[in-house]
N, C-alpha and C positions, 0 to 999 in steps of 0.2 A: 661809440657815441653814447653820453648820459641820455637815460631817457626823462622826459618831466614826470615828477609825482603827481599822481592821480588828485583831483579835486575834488572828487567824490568820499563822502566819508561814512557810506554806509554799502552796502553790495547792492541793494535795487538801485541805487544811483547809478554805480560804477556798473552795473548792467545799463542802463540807459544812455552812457554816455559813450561807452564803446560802439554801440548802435546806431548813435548817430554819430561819431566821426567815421568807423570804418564799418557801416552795415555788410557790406561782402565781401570783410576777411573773415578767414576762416575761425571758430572759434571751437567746436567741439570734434573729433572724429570717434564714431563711436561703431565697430561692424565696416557694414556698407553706408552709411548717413553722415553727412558731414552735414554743421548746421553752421554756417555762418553768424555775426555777432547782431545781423537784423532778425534773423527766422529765430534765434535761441533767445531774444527780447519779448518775440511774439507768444512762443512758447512759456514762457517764464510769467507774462504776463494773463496768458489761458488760464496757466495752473493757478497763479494766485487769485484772483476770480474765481477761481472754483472754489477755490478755500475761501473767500470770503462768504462765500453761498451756503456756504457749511458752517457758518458763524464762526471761523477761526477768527480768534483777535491778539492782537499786539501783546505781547507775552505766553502765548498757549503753547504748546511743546507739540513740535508735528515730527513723530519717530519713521524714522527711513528704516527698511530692512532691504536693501536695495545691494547689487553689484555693481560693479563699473560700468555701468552704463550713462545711457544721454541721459534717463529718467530723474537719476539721483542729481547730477548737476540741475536739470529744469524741478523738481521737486524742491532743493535746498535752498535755491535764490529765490524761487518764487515763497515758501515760506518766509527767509528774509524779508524779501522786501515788504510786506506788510507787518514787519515788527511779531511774528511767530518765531519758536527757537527750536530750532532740529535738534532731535535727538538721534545721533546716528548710532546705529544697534549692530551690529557685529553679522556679517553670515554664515559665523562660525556657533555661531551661536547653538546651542544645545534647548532643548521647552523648557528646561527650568530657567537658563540665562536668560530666553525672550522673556519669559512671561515675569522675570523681576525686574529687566531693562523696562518693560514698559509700564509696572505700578510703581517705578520710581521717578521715573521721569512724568507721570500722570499724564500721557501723551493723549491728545483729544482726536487727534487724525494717526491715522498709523499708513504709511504709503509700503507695499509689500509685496516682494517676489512671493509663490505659494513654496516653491522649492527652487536649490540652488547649490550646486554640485553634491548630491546626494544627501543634505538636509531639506528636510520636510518642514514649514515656516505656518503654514495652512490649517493643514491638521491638527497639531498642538493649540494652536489661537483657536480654534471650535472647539477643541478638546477644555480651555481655557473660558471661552466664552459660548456656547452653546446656542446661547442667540442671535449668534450671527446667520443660526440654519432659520433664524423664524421672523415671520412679518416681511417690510419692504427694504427697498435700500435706504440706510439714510435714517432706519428705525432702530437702532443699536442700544439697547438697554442694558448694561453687562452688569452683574453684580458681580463679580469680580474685578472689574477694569471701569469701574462706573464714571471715571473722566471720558475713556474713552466712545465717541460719539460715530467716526467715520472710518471705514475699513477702504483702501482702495486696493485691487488688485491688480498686477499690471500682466500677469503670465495667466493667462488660459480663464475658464468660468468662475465666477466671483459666488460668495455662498448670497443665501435670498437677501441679509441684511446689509451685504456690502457694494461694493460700486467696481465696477472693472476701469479704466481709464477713459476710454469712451464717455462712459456713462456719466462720471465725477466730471471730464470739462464741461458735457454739456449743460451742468448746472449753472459754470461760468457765463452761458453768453444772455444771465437775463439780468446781470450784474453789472451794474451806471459805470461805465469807466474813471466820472468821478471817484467813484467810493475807492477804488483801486486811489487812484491819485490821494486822494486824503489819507486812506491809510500810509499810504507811501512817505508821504508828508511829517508821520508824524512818529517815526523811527530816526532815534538821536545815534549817535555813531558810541556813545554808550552803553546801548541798550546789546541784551545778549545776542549771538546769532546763532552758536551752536554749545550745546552739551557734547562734549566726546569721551569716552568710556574708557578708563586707563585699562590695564590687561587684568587685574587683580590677581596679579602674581601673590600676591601676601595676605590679602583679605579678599572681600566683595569687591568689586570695580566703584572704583571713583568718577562721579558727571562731571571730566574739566570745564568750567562754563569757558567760552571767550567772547568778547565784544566787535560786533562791525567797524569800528575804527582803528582800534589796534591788528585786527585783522589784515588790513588795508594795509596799512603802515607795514607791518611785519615783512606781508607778502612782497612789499615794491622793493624793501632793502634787501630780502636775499635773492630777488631778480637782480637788483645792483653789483652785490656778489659776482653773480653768475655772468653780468652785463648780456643780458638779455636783451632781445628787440622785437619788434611785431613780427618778423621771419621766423623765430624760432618756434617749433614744433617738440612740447616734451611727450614723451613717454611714458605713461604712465599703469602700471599694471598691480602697485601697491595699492592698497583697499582706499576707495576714497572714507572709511569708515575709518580710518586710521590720520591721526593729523597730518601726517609726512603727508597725505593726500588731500585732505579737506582744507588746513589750514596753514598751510606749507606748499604744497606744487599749486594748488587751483590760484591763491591769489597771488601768488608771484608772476605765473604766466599773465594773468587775466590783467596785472597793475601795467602789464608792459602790453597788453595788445595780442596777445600772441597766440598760439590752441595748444590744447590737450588731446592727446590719442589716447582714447582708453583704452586698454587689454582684459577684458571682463575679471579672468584668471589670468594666472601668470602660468604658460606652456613655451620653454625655449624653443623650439622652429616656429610657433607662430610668433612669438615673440620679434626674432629674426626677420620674420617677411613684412612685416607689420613696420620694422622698424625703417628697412629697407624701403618698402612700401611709398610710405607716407615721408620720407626721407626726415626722421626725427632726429633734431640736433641735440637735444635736453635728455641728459639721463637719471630718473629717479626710483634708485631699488638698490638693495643690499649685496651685498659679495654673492650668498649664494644663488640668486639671481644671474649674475656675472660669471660667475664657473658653469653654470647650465646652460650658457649663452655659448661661452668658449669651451664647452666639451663638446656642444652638438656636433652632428655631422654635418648638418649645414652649412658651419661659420664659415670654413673655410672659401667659400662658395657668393658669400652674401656681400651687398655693397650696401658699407656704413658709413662711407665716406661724409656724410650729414651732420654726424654724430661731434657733437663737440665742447659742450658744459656738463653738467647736472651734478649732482647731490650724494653724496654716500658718506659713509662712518665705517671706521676700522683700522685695525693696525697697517702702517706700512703695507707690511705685501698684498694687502686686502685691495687697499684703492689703487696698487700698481696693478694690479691682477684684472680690475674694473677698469683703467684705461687699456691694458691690452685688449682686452673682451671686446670692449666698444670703440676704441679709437677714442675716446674720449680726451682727449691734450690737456684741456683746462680744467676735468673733473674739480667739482669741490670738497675738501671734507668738513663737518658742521658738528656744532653740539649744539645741542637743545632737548626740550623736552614738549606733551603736549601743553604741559601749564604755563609755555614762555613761548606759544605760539609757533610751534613747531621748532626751530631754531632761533637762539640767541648770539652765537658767534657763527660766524661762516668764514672760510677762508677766502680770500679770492682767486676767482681764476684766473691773474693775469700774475697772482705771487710763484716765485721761484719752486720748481718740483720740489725739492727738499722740503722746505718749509710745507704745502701743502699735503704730503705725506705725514707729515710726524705730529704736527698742532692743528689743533680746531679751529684757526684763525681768531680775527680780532672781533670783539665784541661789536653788534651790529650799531648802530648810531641811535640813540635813544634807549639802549640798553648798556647796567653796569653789572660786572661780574665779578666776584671776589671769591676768594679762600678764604674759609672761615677754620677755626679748630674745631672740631664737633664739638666737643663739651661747653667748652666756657661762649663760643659763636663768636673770640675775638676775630679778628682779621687778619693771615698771617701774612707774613715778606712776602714780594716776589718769589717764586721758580719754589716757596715749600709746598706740598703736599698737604691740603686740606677737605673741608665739602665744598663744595662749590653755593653759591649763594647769590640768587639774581632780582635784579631790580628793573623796574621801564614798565616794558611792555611782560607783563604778568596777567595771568588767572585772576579774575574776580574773586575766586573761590569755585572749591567742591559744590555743587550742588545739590541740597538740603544733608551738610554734612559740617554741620558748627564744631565737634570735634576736631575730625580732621582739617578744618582750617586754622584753629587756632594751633596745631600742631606745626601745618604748612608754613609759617610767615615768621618772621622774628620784630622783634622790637622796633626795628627799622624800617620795616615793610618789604624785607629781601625776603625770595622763595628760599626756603631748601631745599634742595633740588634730591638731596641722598647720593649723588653722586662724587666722589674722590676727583681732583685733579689741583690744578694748578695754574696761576697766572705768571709766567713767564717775565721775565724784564725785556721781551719786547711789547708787552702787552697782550698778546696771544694767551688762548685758553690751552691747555693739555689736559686731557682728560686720563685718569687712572681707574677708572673700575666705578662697582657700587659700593658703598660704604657698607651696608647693612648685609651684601654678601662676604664682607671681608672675612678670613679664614684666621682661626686663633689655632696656631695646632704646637703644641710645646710652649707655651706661650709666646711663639714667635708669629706677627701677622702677614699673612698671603694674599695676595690679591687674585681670584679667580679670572679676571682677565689676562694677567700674566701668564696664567699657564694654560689656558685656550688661546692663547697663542701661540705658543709652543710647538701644542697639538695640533693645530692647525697647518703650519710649515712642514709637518709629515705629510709624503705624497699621494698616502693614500688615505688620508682622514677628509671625509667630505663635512662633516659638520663635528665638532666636540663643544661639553659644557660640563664645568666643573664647580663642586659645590663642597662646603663642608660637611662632616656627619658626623654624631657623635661617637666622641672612641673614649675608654675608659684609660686611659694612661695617657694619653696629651691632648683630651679635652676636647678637640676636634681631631678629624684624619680629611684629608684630601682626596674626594672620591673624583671620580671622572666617566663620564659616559659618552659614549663615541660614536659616528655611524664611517666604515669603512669603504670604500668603492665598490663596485660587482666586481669580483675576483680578485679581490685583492689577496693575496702572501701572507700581510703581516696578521699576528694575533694580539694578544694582552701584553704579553712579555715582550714581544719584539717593538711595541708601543713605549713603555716604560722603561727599558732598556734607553730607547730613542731620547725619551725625557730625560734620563739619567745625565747623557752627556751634553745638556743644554741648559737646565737648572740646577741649583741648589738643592742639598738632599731631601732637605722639608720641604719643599715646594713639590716634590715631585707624587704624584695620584700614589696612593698604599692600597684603592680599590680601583678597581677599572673595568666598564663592560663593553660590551658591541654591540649597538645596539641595532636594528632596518630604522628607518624613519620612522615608517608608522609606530612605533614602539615609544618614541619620544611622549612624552604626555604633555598637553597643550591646553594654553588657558582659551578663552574666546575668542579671540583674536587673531588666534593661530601661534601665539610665543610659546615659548617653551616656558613652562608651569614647573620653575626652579623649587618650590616647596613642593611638592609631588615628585619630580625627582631626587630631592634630599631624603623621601620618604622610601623609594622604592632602593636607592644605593646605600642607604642604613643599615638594609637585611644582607648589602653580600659581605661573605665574608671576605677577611684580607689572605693573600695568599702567605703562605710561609715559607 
């Protein structure tokens, strides 16, 4: 059954209106607390209050440092709805990442765990701002961060300048419920609602802005995808700091009625029980999310029977793999990015397995997709191989990055996305790789996702990524770095061997390492930081 599109065109609306048609359905599960779409209004409306009392106004930048919890959802709408724009900061973050996420985004409020799976969030920010040990709360003078005005803490004692959670609502209740209403009022479905932090795989991190109504918009059409309904329960254990979460799962559920189950972290058995649990039909997370699901010893054991939509990306066997894991039938596969609002094509889940496997589906309704030639930005045939290039529902722009947007957009007002694929003569998107990893090696070009997939169909390769390096007689070489299972048999040579009889001879890694996980180098975010690995497999040698 179609659902109707939301009438709301801003997220404090569309919080207000779930509230009063279904105030006790379910809307957030987060731990042991489930807050229904009346109590997460109440909430949402504390917080902003309190931010009002704090002199947040309509355009001020209020930075989360926040995990999947209830906080970050009642923090992010309640800034919303008074026309404030979240800056969501990563918890992967490192003190030199925080402390340049928050003088660029010139964040006035900073909402913040002190620590959060063994970073330290707290300590740095005093180490940064020193006055937050002196005076009262609320008296925040930084010369370092001199936008910054209010610290809230949400875990354990706040230092003398800042606010614990307590202490910030109670500011809220001397605040006119008018003023709330007026501000509410006067947020256009234009106006920003979140900055979100690309990986800075290649430079510093880009602020993708996005807007409240495209937001909306985005989020109801790939619910439509998925044919979502108020019954459904997703899963969510991907960072809501990441759009696949903020701007991608939260208002797809939210345009259709439905809840979110947060997973703080991502741990396969609790994952499991959780899923079980709460009996979650919606699944949002990556392959190797889905192999750690179906290695555990649990699985076997666990009833997923719930389980029956949700979202992922990857080759073939990746999203066959993802529906065996979870049972999922009508998994989706999607492309998009954060600057096209989490996804621009979605497949749907009622099209034929095959097709669902192999293409990214059809471009959402109110977005247009093309192949362009990188060079000349013509527009090529049907089914060739170009960059991809999107139009609709886009990015405002980088946030205070007038370079990089006049690089972002072409003549036409389509994104460049960087990304390699193709438009299909059924209309479907296919995605082939990134453009700017593409591998020149003899002068012949590779595509590094083609042979991470490769790697990947070896049975004991749990994650692989492949990069060019430079070689002095074919210009690049095909390195490749790997992490293996616990006890696994094969080595380098029985890897490449493997390659041998799958690929072409150039195509196939001339370097290859083994790496543990931890050993992967990662950007903030938690990705894999491909220019840091291009740096550390330069140094190995090739075997002879």
């Amino acid at each position: 059954m179609a659902m109707t599109r939301p009438s709301s065109r801003t997220l404090g609306d569309l919080v207000d209106a779930l509230a009063t048609a279904t105030p006790a359905a379910p809307a957030v599960v987060s731990g042991d607390e489930c807050l229904d779409y009346g109590t997460l209004k109440r909430r949402v409306d504390d917080f902003a209050r309190a931010l009002l009392a704090r002199g947040v106004r309509h355009g001020d930048r209020v930075a989360l440092v926040v995990s999947n919890r209830t906080e970050w959802i009642v923090a992010a709408l309640a800034s919303a709805k008074i026309g404030a724009v979240v800056a969501a900061i990563s918890t992967f973050s490192t003190p030199r990442e925080l402390a340049w996420s928050l003088e660029h985004c010139g964040a006035s409020t900073l909402v913040m765990l002190s620590a959060f799976r063994g970073r330290r969030f707290l300590e740095p920010l005093v180490a940064l701002c020193p006055e937050l040990e002196r005076g009262a709360a609320g008296a925040l003078d930084s010369a370092k961060l001199p936008a910054l005005r209010t610290v809230v803490v949400l875990d354990g004692p706040a230092p003398a300048a800042a606010f614990t959670l307590a202490g910030f609502l109670a500011l809220g209740t001397a605040v006119d419920p008018a003023q709330l209403a007026a501000a509410q009022a006067a947020v256009a479905p234009s106006d920003l609602c979140y900055i979100l932090y690309t990986s800075g795989s290649t430079a510093a991190p880009k602020g993708v802005t996005l807007a409240h109504g495209p937001l909306i918009d985005n989020g109801f059409e790939i619910g439509e995808r998925m044919h979502l309904q108020a019954a459904d329960r997703l899963w969510l254990a991907v960072p809501l700091f990441w759009s696949f979460g903020s701007a991608n799962a939260l208002p797809a559920i939210m345009t259709h009625g439905g809840s979110v189950v947060l997973q703080e972290s991502f741990e396969p058995g609790e994952a499991l029980a959780l899923i079980e649990r709460e009996r979650c039909s919606v699944y949002y997370g990556m392959v190797n999310m889905a192999r750690a699901l179906l290695e555990h010893p649990a699985h076997p054991g666990r009833r997923l029977g719930a389980m029956r939509t949700g979202l992922t990306i990857g080759p073939p066997e990746d999203i066959a793999l993802t529906m065996r894991a979870l049972g999922a039938d009508q998994l989706c596969n999607v492309y998009g990015s954060t600057e096209t609002y989490g996804n621009c094509a979605v497949a749907d889940a009622e099209e034929p397995l095959a097709m669902r496997l192999e293409r990214q589906g059809l471009p959402l309704p109110g977005m247009t997709i093309r192949a362009v030639d990188p060079v000349t930005r013509r527009p090529l045939p049907q089914g060739e191989v170009g960059e991809l290039a999107v139009h609709g529902r886009i990015t405002p722009g980088y946030y205070q990055a007038p370079e990089a947007n006049a690089e972002a957009f072409d003549r036409d007002g389509f994104f460049l996305t960087g990304d390699l694929g193709s438009i299909e003569a059924d209309g479907r998107v296919r995605f082939r790789g990134r453009l700017k990893e593409m591998i020149k090696t003899g002068g012949v070009n590779v595509a590094p996702l083609e042979v991470e997939h490769v790697l990947m169909q070896h049975p004991e390769i749990v994650q692989a990524y492949v990069v060019g390096v430079p070689d002095a007689a074919r210009g690049e070489a095909v390195a490749a770095a790997i992490e293996l299972r616990a006890g696994a048999a094969s080595d380098s040579a029985a890897v490449i061997a493997f390659c041998r009889e799958r690929l072409a001879s150039y195509k196939v890694p001339t370097r290859l390492v083994i790496r543990a996980a931890a050993e992967f180098p990662r950007t903030a975010t938690g990705k894999i930081h491909k220019p840091g690995l291009r740096e550390e497999l330069a140094t190995v040698v090739e075997p002879r």
